[in-house]
C-alpha positions as CSV (number, residue, x, y, z in Angstrom):
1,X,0.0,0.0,0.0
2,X,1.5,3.5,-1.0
3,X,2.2,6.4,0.8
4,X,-1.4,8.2,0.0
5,X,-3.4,5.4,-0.2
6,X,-2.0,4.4,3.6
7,X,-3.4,7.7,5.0
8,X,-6.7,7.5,3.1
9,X,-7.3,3.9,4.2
10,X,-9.0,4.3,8.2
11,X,-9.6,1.4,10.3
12,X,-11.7,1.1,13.6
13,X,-11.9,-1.9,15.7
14,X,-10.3,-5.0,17.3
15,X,-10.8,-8.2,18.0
16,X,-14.0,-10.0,18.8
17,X,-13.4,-10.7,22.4
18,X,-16.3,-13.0,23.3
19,X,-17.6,-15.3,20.1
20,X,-20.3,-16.4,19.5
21,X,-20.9,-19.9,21.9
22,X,-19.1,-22.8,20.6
23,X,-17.3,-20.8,18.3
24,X,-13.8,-19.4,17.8
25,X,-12.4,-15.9,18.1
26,X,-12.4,-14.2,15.2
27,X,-11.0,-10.8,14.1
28,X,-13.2,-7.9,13.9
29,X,-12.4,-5.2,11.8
30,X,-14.1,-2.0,10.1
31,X,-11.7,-0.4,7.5
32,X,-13.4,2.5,5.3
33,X,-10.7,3.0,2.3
34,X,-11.0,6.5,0.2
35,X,-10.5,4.9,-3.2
36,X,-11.8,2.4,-5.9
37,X,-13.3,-0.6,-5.5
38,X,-10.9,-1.1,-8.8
39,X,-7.9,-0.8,-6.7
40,X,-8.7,-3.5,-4.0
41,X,-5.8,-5.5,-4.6
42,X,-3.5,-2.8,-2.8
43,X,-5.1,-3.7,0.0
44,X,-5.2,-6.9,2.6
45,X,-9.0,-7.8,2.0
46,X,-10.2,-11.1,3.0
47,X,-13.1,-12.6,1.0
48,X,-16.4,-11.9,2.2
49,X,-19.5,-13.7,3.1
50,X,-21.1,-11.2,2.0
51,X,-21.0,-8.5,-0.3
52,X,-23.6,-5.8,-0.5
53,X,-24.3,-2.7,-2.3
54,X,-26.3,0.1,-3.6
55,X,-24.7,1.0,-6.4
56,X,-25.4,3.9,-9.1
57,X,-28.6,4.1,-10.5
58,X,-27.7,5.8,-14.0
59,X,-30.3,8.2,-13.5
60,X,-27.7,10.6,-14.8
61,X,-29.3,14.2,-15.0
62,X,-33.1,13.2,-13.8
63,X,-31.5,11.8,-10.5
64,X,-33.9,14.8,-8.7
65,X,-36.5,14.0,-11.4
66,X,-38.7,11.9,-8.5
67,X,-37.9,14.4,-6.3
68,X,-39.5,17.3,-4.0
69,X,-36.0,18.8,-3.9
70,X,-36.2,19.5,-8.2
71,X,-38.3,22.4,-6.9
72,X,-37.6,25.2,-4.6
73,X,-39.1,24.5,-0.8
74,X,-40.2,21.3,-2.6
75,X,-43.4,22.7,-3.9
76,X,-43.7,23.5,-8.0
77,X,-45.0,26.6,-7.6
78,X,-42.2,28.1,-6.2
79,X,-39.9,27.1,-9.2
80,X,-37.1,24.7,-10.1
81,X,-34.5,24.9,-7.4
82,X,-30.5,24.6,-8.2
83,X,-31.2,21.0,-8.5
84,X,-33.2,20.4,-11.3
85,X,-31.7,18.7,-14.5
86,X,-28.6,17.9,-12.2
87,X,-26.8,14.8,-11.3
88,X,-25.7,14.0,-7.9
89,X,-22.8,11.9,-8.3
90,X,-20.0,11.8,-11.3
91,X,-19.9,8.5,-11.1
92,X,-23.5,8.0,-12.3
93,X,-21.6,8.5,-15.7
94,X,-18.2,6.8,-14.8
95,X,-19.3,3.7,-13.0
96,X,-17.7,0.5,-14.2
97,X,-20.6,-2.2,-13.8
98,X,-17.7,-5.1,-15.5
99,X,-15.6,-4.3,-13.2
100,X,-18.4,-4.3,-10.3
101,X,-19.7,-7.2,-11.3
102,X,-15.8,-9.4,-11.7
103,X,-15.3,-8.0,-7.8
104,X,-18.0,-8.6,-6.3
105,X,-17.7,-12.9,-7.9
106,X,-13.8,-12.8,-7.2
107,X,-13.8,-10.9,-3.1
108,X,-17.5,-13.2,-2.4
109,X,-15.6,-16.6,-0.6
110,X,-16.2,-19.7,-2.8
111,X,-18.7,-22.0,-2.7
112,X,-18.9,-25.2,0.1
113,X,-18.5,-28.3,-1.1
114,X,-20.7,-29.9,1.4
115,X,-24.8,-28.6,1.3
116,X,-25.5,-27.6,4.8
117,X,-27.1,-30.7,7.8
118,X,-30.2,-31.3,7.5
119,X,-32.8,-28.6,8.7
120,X,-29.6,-25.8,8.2
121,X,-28.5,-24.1,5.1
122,X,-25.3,-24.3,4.0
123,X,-22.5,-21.7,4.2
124,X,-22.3,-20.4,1.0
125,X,-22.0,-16.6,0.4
126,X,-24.2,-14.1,-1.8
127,X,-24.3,-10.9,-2.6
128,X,-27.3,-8.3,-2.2
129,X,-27.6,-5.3,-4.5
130,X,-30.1,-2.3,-4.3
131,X,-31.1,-1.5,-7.6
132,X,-33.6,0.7,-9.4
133,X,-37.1,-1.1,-10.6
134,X,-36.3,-0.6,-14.3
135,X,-32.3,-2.0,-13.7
136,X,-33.2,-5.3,-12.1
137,X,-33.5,-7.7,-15.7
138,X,-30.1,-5.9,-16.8
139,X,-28.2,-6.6,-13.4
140,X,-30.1,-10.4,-13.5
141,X,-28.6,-10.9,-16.9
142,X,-24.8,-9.1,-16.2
143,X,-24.4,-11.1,-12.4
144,X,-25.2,-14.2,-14.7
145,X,-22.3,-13.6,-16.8
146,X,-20.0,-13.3,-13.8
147,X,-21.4,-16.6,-12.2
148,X,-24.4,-15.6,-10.5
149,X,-27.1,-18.1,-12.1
150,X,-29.6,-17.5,-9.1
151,X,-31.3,-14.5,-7.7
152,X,-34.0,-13.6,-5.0
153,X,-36.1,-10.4,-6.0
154,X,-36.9,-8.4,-2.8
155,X,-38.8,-5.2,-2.3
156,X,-38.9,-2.4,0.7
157,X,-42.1,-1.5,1.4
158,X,-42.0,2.4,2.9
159,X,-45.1,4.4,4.6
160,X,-44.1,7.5,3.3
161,X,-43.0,8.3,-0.5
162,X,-40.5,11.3,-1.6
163,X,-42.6,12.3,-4.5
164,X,-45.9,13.1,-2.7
165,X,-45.0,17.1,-3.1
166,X,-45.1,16.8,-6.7
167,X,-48.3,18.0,-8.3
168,X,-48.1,16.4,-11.6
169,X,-47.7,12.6,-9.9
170,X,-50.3,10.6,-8.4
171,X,-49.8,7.6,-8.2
172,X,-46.3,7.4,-6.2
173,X,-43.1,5.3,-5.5
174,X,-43.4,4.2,-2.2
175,X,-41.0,1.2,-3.2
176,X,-37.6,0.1,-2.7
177,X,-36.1,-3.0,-4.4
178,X,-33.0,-5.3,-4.6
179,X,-31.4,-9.0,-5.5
180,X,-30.1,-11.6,-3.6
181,X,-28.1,-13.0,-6.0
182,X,-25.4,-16.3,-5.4
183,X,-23.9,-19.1,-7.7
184,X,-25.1,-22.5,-6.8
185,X,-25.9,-23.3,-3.2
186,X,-28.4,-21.6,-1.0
187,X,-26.7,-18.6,0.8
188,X,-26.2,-18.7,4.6
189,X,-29.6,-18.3,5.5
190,X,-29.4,-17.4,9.6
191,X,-33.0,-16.3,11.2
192,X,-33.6,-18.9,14.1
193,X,-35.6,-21.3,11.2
194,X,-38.1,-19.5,10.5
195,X,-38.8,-18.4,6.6
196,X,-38.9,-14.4,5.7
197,X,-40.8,-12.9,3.4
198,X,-39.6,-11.1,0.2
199,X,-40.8,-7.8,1.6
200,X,-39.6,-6.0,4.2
201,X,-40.4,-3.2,5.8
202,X,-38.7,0.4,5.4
203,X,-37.6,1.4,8.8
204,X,-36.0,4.8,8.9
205,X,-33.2,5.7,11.2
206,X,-33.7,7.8,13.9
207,X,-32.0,10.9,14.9
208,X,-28.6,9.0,15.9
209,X,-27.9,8.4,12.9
210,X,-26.5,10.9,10.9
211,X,-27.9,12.0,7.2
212,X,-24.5,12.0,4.7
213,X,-25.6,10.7,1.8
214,X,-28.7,11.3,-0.9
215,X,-29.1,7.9,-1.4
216,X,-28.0,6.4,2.2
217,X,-30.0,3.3,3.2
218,X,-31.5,2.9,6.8
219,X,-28.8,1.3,9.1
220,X,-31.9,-0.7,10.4
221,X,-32.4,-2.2,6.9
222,X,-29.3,-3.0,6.8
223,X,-29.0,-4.0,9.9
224,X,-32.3,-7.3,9.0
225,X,-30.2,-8.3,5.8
226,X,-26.4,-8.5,7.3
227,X,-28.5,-10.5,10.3
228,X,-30.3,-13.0,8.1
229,X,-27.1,-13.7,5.9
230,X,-24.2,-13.7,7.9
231,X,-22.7,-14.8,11.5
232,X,-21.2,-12.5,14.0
233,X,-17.5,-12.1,12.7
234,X,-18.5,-12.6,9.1
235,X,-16.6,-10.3,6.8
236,X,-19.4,-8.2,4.8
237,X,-17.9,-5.5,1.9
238,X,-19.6,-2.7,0.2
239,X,-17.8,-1.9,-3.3
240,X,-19.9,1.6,-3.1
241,X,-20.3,2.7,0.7
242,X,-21.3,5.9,0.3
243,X,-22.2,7.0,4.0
244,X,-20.9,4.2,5.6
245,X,-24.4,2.8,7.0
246,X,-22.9,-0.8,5.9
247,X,-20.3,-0.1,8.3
248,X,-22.3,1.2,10.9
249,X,-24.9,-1.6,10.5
250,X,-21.8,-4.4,10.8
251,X,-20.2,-2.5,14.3
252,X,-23.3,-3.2,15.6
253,X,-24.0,-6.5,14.8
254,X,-20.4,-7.9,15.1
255,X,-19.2,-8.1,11.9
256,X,-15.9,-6.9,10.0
257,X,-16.8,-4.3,7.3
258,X,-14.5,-3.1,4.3
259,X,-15.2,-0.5,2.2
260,X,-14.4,1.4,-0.4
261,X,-16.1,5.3,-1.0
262,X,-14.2,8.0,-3.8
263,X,-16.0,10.9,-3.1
264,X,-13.5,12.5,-0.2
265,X,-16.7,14.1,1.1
266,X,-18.5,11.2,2.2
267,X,-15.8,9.3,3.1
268,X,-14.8,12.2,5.8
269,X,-18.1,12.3,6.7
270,X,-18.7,8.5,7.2
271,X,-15.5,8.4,9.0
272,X,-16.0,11.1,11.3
273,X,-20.5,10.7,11.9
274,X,-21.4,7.5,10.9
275,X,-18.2,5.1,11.9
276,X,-17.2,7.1,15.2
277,X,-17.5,4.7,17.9
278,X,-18.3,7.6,20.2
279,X,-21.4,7.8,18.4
280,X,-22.8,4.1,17.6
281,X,-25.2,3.0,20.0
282,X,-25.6,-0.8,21.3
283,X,-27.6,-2.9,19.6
284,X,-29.3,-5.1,22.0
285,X,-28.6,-9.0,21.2
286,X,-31.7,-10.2,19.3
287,X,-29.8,-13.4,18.0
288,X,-28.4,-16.1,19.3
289,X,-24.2,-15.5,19.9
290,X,-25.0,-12.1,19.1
291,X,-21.8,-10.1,20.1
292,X,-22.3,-6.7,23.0
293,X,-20.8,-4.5,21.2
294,X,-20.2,-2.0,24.6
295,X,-18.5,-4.7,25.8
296,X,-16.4,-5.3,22.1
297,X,-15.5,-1.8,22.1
298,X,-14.8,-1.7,25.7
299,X,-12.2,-4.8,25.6
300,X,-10.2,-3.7,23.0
């Protein structure tokens, strides 16, 4: 690792000082790098049980278009505010989806050879990827290219809807969606038993967590999937993390967390708000072997 890259690349944590029961201690780390997903192999990144991502939507210019915020005050009567016909990201145009698509199959681990006992899945990884209603038959057919043959449609249902200022909709997108997506085996599949629905429901983040990003995902959401697809310890990446709510989601849940965010902007902010242990609250064991993380911070 070189010089600059060693000063953009932050890493909070330690080791997992009480596994969970029957198990072995495993590392926990959280490592936020400001660079590329393209450029993971100057760093030390183990392979992942999971990798998951929400990843540009190519909405280009129209990114506001669903918006209150295209209009001043979010009402249409007061005009089009500095946002209108603007992107929010460069990399809406500059995204690589090849290159996203050959990382996220070569940093997932590989596949078991043994299927999982009876009555428990098997250990194989997955990937989850938040996706825009009109990308998911592209990203079915591109992750089959790259060795994801299955997939799992799954929608957010939300009780509110950003577009409900704009007088020219009415019927509005109240709707979030994303694939599981995995290779051959059932993924780890981790929820006490019991099946899940492929719906879930949109729960916002309160006040303690902090608002960075346009497009940030509720650390509780996040919080349900890492749960149901992964073990305390687990290594989870995200090729595109934005605000860092991945990050937060795995410090309180136990697992180690890489990723990679190239706008210096939220990457400062993630580092300093949303991955500040000062400022992640417990979360209170709900699982099985479930880690304290007061406790993991406090035994460091």
């Amino acid at each position: 690792m070189d010089k600059v890259k060693e000063i953009q690349a932050q890493t909070i944590g330690t080791e997992q000082k009480k596994p969970p029961e029957g198990g072995r201690k495993k590392k926990v780390k959280i490592e936020l790098y400001n660079d590329s997903f393209q450029n993971f192999k100057s760093y030390a990144i183990p392979r992942a049980q999971l990798v998951i991502c929400d990843a540009p939507y190519a909405v280009g210019n129209n990114f506001y278009g669903s918006n209150p915020m295209w209009y001043n005050g979010g009402d249409n009567k007061n005009g089009e505010s500095k946002l209108a016909g603007k992107a929010a990201f460069y990399s809406d145009y500059s995204f690589n989806w090849v290159d996203y698509w050959g990382f996220c199959n070569r940093m997932l681990k590989k596949e078991p050879e043994k299927s999982g006992e009876r009555g428990r899945s098997s250990d194989a990884p997955c990937m989850i990827v938040f996706c825009a209603f009109e990308q998911i038959n592209a990203c079915i057919e591109a992750a089959k290219k790259h060795g994801f043959v299955n997939y799992i449609p799954i929608v957010f249902i939300k009780n509110y809807s950003p577009q409900v200022l704009k007088a020219n909709m009415r019927v509005v997108g109240a709707t979030e969606y994303a694939l599981i997506l995995y290779r051959g085996k059932l993924p780890k599949f981790r929820n006490e038993g019991k099946m899940i629905f492929n719906w879930f429901q949109w729960e916002k983040d309160g006040d303690d967590v902090p608002k960075i990003h346009p497009t940030q995902k509720p650390v509780k959401v996040l919080e349900r999937l890492i749960e149901i697809f992964t073990d305390p310890g687990d290594v989870v990446i995200d090729p595109c993390a934005g605000s860092g709510s991945t990050g937060r989601a795995c410090m309180r849940t136990g697992r180690s967390f890489y990723g990679f965010e190239i706008a210096k902007k939220y990457y400062r902010e993630a580092l300093d708000k949303m991955l500040n242990p000062e400022y992640v609250s417990e979360k209170k064991a709900e699982i099985p072997g479930q880690i304290n993380l007061a406790e993991w911070m406090n035994d460091a």
